[in-house]
C-alpha positions as CSV (number, residue, x, y, z in Angstrom):
1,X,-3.0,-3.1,-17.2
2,X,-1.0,-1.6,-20.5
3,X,-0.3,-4.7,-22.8
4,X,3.5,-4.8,-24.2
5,X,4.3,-8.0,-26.0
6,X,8.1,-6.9,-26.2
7,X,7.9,-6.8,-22.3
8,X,5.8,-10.4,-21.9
9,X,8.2,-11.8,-24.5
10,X,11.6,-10.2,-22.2
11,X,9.8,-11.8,-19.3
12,X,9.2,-15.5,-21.1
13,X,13.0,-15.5,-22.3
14,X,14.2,-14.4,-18.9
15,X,12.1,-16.8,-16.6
16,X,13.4,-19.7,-18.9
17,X,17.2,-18.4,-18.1
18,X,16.7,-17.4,-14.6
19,X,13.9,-19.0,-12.9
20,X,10.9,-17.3,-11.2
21,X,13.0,-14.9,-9.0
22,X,13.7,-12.3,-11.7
23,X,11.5,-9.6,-12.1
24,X,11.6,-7.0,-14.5
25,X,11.5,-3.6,-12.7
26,X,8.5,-1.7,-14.5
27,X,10.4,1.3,-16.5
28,X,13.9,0.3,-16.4
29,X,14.3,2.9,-19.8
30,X,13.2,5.6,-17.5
31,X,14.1,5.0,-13.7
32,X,12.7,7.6,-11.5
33,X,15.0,10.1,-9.6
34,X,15.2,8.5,-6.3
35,X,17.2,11.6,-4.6
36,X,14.7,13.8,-5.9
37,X,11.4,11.6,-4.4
38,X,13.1,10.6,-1.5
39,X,13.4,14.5,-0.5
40,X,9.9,15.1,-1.5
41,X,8.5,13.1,0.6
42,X,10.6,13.4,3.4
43,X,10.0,17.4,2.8
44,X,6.1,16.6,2.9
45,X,6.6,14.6,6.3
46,X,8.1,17.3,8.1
47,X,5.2,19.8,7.1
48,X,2.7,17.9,8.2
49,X,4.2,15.8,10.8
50,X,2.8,18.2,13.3
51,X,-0.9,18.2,12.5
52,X,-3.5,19.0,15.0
53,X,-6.4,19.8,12.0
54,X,-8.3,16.9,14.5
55,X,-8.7,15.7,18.3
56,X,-6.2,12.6,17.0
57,X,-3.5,15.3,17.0
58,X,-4.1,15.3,20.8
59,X,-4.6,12.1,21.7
60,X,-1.6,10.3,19.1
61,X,2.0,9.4,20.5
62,X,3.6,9.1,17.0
63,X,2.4,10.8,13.8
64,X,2.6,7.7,11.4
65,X,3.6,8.9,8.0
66,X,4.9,5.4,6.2
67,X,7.3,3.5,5.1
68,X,8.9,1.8,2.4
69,X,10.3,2.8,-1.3
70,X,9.7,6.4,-2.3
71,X,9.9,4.8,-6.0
72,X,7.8,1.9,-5.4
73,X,5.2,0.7,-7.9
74,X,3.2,-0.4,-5.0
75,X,1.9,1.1,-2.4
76,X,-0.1,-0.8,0.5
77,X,-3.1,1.7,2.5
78,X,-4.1,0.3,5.7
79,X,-7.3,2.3,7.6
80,X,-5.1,3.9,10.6
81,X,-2.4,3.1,13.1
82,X,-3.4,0.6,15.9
83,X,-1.2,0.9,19.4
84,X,2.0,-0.8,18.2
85,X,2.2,1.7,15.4
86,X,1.4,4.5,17.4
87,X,4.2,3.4,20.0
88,X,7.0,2.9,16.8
89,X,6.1,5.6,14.7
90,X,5.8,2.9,11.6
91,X,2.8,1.1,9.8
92,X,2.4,-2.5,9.7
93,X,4.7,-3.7,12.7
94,X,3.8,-6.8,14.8
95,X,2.6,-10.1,13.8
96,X,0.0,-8.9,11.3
97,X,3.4,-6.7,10.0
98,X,5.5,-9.7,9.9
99,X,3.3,-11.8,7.7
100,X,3.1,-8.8,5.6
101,X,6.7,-9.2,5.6
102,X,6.3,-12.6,4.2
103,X,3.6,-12.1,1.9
104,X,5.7,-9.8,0.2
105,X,8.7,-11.8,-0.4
106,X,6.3,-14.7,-1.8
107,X,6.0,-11.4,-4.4
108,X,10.0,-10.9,-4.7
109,X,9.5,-7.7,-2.9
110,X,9.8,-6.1,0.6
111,X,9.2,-2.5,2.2
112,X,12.8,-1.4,1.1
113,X,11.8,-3.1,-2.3
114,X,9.4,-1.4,-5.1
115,X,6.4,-1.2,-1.9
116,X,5.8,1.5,0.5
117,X,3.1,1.0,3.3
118,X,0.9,3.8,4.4
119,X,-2.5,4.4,6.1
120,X,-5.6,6.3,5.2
121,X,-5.4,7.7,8.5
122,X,-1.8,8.6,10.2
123,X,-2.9,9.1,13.6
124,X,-4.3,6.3,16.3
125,X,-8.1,6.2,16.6
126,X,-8.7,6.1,20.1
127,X,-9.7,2.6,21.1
128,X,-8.4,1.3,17.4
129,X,-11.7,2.4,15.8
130,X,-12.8,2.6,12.4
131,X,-12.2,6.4,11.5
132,X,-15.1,8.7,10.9
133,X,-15.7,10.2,8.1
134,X,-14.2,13.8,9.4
135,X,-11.5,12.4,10.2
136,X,-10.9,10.6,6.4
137,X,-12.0,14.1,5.1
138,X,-8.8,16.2,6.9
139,X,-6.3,13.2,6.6
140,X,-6.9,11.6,3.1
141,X,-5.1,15.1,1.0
142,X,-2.3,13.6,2.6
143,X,-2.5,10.7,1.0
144,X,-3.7,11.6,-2.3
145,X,-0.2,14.1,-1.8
146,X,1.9,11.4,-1.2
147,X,0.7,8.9,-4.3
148,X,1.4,12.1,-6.6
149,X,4.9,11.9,-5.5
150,X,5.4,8.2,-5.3
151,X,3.4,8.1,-8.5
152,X,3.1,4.0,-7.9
153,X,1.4,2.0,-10.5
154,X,-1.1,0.1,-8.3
155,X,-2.5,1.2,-4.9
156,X,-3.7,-2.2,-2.9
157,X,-6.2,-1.1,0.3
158,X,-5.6,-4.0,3.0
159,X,-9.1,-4.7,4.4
160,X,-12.7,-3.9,4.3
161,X,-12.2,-0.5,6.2
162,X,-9.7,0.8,4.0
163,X,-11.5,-0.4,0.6
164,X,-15.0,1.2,1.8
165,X,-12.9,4.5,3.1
166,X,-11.1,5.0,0.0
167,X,-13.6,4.2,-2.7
168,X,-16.7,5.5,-0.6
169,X,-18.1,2.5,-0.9
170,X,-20.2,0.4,1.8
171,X,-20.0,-2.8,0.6
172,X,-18.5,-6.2,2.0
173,X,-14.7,-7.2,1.0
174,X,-16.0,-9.9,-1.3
175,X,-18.1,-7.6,-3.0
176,X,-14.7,-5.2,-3.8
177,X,-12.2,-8.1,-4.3
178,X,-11.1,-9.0,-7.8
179,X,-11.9,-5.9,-9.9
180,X,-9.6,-3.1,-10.3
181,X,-11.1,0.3,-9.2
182,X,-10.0,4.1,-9.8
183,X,-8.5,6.3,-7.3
184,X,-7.5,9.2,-8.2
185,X,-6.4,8.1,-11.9
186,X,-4.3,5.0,-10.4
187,X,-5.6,1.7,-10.6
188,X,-6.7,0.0,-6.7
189,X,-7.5,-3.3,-5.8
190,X,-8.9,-4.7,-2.1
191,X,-8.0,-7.7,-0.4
192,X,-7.6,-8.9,3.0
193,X,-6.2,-6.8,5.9
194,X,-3.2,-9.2,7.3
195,X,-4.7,-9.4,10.7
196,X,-8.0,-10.7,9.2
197,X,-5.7,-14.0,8.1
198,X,-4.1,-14.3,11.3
199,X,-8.2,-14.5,12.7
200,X,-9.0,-17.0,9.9
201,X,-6.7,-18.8,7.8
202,X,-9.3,-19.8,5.4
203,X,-8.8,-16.0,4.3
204,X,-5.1,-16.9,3.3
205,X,-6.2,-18.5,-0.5
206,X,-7.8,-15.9,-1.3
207,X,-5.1,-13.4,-0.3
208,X,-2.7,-15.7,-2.0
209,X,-5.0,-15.0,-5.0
210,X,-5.0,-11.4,-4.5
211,X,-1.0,-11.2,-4.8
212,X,-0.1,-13.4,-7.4
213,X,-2.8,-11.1,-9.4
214,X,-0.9,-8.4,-8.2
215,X,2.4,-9.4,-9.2
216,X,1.2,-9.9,-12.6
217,X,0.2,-6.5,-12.9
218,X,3.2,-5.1,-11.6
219,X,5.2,-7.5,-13.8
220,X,2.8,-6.6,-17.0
221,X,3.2,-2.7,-16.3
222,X,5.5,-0.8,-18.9
C-alpha cells in the first residue's frame, strides 16, 4: 500500500463533512481513458471468445469472459463458471452472486462501480470441478491479458481454489488470508469464495474482515 498523507488527510477532512459514504476514487489527477479500455477489452473478448485450445471449448454453453468496470481498481477472480454462469454468459450470478452484490455495497461499490468480476477459468468444468492444471495453464494468459488492460490496483481471488490456482500454492485459505501476495506485479489477497458463507456463516466475520481491509487499501492507493 503507497503511503500519501495529503490523501489520508483529504480523506479525514472529507469523512468529517460527508460521512462514511464518500470515497475518494484512487487517481482522480489522472483518470484513465474509459473509451479507450472499454474497447480493449471488449476487442480481447471477441478474439478469444471462440476458444477451443481445450475439451471445455466443447463441452461449454457460454464462453464467460467477465464483468464489471473496465477502469476498476478491483478486480474479483473466482476458479471457473459453475452451471448458472455457464447458462447467462456472466460470473457470479445466483445467490452466492447476490451476496456478492451486497458485500460490495457494504464497500460503496458494485460491478458497474471501480470492480470487475472474472474467473481463472472462463469455461464450465464439467461436473463444477476444480480445474486441472492444463486447463489453468491455456486459460490463465487470458487473464494475466486482461489485468494489463484493467491495470486494477488490487486483485482479490474468492476462495481456496482460486488462491491455490493463482499463486501455485497448496495450502489451506487460512494459511493465505491476511497477507498481501504478488501476482504478476499487482498486489492479491484471498478470502472466502461467497458460496463458502452461504455453507457456513461463521465464515461471514472473517470475510467482513477481509473487505473492510480491502477498502482501506483501495481508499489508501494514490
Amino acid at each position: 500500500m503507497i503511503e500519501s498523507d495529503p490523501i489520508r488527510n483529504y480523506l479525514q477532512y472529507t469523512q468529517e463533512v460527508y460521512g462514511d459514504t464518500l470515497y475518494k476514487s484512487d487517481k482522480p489527477e489522472e483518470p484513465k481513458q474509459n473509451t479507450d479500455s472499454t474497447k480493449s477489452l471488449k476487442e480481447f473478448e471477441s478474439e478469444i471468445n471462440t476458444c477451443l485450445k481445450c475439451n471445455l471449448g466443447q463441452s461449454r454453453t457460454s464462453f464467460v469472459f467477465g464483468v464489471g468496470d473496465p477502469n476498476a481498481s478491483l478486480l474479483l477472480v473466482g476458479e471457473a463458471p459453475g452451471a448458472e454462469e455457464d447458462k447467462q454468459g456472466f460470473p457470479f450470478v445466483g445467490r452466492a452472486g447476490k451476496l456478492l452484490d451486497k458485500i460490495l455495497a457494504a464497500i460503496n461499490r458494485s460491478r458497474e462501480n471501480d470492480v470487475y468480476i472474472c474467473n481463472v477459468l472462463k469455461c464450465r468444468p464439467p461436473e463444477n470441478r476444480d480445474p486441472l492444471p492444463s486447463e489453468v495453464e491455456l486459460c490463465e494468459t487470458y487473464l494475466i491479458r486482461q489485468i494489463e488492460l484493467i491495470k486494477p490496483v488490487l486483485i482479490v481471488a474468492l476462495g481456496r481454489v482460486a488462491g491455490k490456482t493463482l499463486l501455485k500454492l497448496d495450502e489451506p485459505l487460512k494459511a493465505m488470508r491476511e497477507i498481501i501476495h504478488d501476482y504478476h506485479g499487482t498486489p492479491l489477497i484471498v478470502t472466502y469464495h461467497p458460496a463458502a458463507l452461504l455453507r457456513n456463516s461463521s465464515f461471514k466475520p472473517p470475510t467482513w474482515e477481509d473487505f473492510k481491509w480491502i477498502r482501506k487499501i483501495l481508499e489508501g492507493a494514490g
